[in-house]
N, C-alpha and C positions, 0 to 999 in steps of 0.2 A: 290613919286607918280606921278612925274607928264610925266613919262614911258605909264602912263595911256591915256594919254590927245595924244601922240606919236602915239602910239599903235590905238587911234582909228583914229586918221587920218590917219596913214597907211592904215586901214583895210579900211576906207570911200573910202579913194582913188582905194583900189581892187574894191571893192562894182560897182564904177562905168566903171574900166577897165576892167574885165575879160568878161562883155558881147558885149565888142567890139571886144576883142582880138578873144573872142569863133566865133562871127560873120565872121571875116575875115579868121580866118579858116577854117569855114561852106563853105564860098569862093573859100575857096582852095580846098573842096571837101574833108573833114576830118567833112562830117554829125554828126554824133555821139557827138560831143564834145561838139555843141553849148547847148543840155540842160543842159552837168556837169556844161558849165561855168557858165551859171543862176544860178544855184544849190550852185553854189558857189557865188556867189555873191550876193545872200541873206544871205551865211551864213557872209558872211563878213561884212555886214548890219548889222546885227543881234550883232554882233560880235563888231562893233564900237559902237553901241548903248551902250552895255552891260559894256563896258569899260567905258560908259561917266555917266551909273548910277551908276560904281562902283566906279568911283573917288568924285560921291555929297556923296554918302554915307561916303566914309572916309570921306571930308570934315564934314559931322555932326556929327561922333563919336570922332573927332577931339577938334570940336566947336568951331568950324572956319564960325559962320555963317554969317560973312560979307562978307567973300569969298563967301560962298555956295549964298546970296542971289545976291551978283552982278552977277554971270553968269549964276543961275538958266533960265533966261530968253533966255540966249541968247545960253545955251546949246538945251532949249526945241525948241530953232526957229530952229538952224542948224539940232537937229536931227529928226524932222518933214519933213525940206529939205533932207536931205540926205534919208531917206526912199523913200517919196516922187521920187525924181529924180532916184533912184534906179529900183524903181518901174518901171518908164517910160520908161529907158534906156534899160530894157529887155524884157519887152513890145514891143519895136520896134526893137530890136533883132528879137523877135519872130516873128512879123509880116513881118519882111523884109527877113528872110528865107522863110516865108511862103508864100510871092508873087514871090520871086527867082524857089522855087517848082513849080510852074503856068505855 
């Protein structure tokens, strides 16, 4: 299981690259793409999240709950951050195309 734990750090880490990548494209005058890449990097978000309620849940059908209680904490901080910063980073995608339009 712990493919899981991989997997959503991969996808955290899209979460936060795809709406830079989208932006510097928008750059290069390839419009269109900057809202798939938002699009896409919520679902990435979305997507790591999902993967880090699916690894406590094994943990408790496991009853592993000394595992499940040491990183309950520090899964719920990171995946508040990761939303959080997720959020922000295509927020200012979208603003910084939209003063680039101006």
């Amino acid at each position: 299981m712990g493919w899981m734990n991989l997997a959503s750090i991969l996808l955290g880490l899209a979460g936060w690259g795809l709406p830079v990548w989208g932006l510097k494209r928008w750059m290069r005058g390839r419009r269109k793409e900057l809202g798939l890449c938002c699009w896409g990097s919520g679902l990435c978000c979305g997507g790591a999240l999902w993967f880090q309620l699916g690894y406590s849940a094994h943990l408790a059908e496991i009853g592993d709950w000394p595992a499940w209680m040491d990183t309950a904490d520090a899964v719920s901080a990171v995946s508040g951050f990761l939303l959080v910063t997720t959020a922000l980073v295509n927020g200012a995608a979208v603003l910084l195309s939209r003063q680039e339009d101006d």
